[in-house]
Each structure stands twice: as C-alpha cells, then as structure tokens.
C-alpha positions in Angstrom: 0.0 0.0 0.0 1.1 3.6 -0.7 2.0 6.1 1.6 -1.2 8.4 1.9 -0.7 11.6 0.3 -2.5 15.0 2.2 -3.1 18.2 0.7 -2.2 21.4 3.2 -5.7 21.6 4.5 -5.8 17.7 5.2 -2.5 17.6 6.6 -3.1 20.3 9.4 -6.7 18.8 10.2 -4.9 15.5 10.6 -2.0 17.0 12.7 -4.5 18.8 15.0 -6.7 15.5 15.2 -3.4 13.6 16.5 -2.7 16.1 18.9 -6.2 16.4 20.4 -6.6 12.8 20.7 -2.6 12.5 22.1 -3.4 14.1 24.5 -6.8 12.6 25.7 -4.3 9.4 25.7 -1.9 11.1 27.9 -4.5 12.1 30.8 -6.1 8.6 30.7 -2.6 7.1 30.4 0.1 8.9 30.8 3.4 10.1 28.4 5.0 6.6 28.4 2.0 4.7 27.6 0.4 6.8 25.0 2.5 5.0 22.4 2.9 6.3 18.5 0.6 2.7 18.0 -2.3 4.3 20.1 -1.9 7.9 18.9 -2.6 7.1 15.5 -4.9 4.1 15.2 -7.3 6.9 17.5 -7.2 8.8 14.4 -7.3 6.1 11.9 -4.0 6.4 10.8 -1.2 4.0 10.4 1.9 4.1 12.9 4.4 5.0 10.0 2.2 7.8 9.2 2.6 9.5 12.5 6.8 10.3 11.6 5.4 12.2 8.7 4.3 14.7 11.1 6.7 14.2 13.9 9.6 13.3 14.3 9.5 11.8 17.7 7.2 11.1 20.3 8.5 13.8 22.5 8.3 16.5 19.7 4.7 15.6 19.1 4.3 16.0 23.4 6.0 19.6 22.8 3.6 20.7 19.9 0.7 19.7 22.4 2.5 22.2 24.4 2.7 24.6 21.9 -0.6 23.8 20.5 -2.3 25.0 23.7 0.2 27.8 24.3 -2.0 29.0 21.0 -5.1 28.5 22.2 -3.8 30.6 25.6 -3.2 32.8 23.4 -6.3 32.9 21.4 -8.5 32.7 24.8 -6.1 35.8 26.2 -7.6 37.7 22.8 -11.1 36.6 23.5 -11.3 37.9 26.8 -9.5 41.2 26.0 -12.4 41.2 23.3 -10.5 44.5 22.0 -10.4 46.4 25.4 -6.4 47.1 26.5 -6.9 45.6 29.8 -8.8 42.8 31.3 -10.6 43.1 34.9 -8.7 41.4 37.9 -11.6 38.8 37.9 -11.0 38.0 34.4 -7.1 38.3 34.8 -7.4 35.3 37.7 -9.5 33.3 35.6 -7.4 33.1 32.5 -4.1 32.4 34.7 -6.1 29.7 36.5 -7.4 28.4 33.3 -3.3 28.3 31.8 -1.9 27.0 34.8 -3.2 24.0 35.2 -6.9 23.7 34.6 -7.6 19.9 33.7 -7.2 20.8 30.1 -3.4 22.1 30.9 -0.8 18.5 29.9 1.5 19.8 32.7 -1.3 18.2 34.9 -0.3 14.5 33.4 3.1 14.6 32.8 5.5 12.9 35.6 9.6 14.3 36.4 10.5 11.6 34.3 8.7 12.7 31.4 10.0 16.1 32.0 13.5 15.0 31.7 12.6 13.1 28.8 11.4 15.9 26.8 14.1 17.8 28.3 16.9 15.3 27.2 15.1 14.6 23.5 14.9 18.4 23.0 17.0 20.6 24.9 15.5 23.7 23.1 12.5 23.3 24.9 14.1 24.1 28.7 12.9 27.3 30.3 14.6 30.1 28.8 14.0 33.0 31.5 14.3 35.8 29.4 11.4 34.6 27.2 9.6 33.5 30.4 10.0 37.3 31.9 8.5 38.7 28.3 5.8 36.7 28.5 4.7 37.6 32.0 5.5 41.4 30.9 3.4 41.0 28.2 0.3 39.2 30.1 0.6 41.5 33.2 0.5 44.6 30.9 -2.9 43.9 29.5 -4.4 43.0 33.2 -5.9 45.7 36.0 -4.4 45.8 39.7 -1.0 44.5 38.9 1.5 45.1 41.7 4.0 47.9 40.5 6.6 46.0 43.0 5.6 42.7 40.8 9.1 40.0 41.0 8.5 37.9 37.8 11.3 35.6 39.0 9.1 34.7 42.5 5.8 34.3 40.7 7.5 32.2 37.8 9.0 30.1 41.0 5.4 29.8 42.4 4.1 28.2 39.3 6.6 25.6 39.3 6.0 24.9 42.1 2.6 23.8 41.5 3.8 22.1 38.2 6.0 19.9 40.4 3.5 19.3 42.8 1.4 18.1 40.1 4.1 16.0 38.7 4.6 14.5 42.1 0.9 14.3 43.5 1.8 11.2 43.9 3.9 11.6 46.6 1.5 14.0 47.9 -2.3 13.6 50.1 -4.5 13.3 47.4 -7.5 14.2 49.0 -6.4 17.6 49.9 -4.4 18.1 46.2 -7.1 20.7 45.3 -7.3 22.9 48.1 -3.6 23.0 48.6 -3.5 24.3 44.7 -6.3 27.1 45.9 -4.0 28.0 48.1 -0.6 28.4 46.1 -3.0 30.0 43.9 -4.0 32.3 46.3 -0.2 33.1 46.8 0.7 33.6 43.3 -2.4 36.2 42.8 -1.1 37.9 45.9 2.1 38.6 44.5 0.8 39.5 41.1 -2.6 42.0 41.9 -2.8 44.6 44.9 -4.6 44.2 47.7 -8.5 44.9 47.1 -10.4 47.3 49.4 
C-alpha cells in the first residue's frame, strides 16, 4: 500500500486531530504509555504515518504544548475582546485556566517525562528571558498589577505547583485541590494589589 498523500488543509486537520486525541491518551494514560501505535490508530491512521508529522514522540508531546500555548493565546484575545486591559476577575480566571486547569498536559506529565522531553529536545528548557517577556506582556494587559511585581518569585510559584502536580503522587491526594487554591492564592497575591 502507498503512503497516503495530504493536501495542506488535510495535513493540518490531521495534525490537529493527532494532537487532540494525544493528549486525551496522555491524561487517561500517561506520556510513556500513550504509544505512537495508540496515537494514530485513535485517528485512523497507520503508525508510520505518525513520523510524517513528527519526528519523535516527545516532539509531538512539545507541539501539544505549543498547540495549547496558541489556544492561551487565542483565549487571552477573546477575553481582551479589544479592550487594552482585562478586569482582575478576568485576569485570575485566565491564569487559572493556563496554569493547570484539567485541560493544561503539565497536569499529566510525571519528572520523568519532563526529563525526557528535556533530554530529547533541549530547546525546549525554560529560557527566563522569554519566560520574563511573556509575564511582561500578560501583566500589561491586566488591571491591579503590583508595581513591585518580582517575575522571578511568581514564575517560582508556578513551578512549584507544576511539580506538585508531577509528584501528586507523593502528595495527600485528597487535599491536592485545596492546597492548589491555596498556592493559587499566593501567586495572585504577588501578582494583583490588595482589594479594598
């Protein structure tokens, strides 16, 4: 049988169907067990077909990443809907709903997978210049942002929660949620002024 041939619009439907239904595999099973096999017989596909799109396994874990850094984005938009600033309410919303909202893949992914798509593809690391810009350009388009606002301690506070999450494990699972409410709670207080 011949390789399928996919026009442009075919080929980006296809790549955006393997990435949505990646990562449903990765929150019902993890990095390491949503094989290339799994990935592409959910979208009908045959495995071979999969490195026509991505190179490796962890590449096609980082454009999931990337993927729904673009919908951030996009949503970020929306809610601006035009306006230069978004309310404090709105603000806290969108950074919960980035974070780790149970759509976020930092909520699935272990240490190990971490170093794996750290090892694979060192270009991926945290670069903190790039990490600083994109805080500076999110806080700028939010109301009631601290003047005194350290981008280095709130940047800290978030991964802290994405280790937690990576070892939950480890952690009491029944009060996992609260104890995010909480750090969340911290990180708002050291981005927004106090109300009232």
């Amino acid at each position: 049988m011949s390789p399928k041939i996919f026009d442009l619009e075919e080929r980006e439907n296809t790549k955006i169907r393997m990435l949505e239904e990646g990562f449903s595999l990765i929150k019902r099973h993890g990095m390491t067990h949503a094989s290339v096999e799994k990935i592409t017989k959910a979208v009908g596909l045959g495995k071979s077909t999969f490195y026509n799109f991505f190179p490796s396994k962890e590449a096609f874990v980082y454009e999931i990443i990337r993927y729904q850094r673009d919908r951030a984005k996009q949503l970020f938009i929306d809610i601006l809907d035009g306006r230069e600033k978004m309310s404090v309410n709105e603000a806290k919303g969108f950074l919960k709903n980035i974070i780790f909202s149970r759509d976020s893949i930092y909520r699935y992914l272990t240490t190990e997978d971490e170093n794996k798509l750290k090892a694979a593809l060192p270009s991926c690391g945290v670069n903190a210049e790039v990490e600083t810009g994109v805080m500076d350009t999110l806080f700028t388009h939010m109301d009631g942002v601290r003047a005194d606002i350290d981008y280095r301690v709130v940047a800290n506070l978030i991964k802290i929660m994405a280790l937690a999450m990576m070892g939950k494990d480890e952690l009491h699972q029944d009060a996992l949620e609260k104890t995010l409410e909480k750090i969340y709670e911290l990180v708002f207080s050291c981005i927004f002024e106090k109300s009232g």
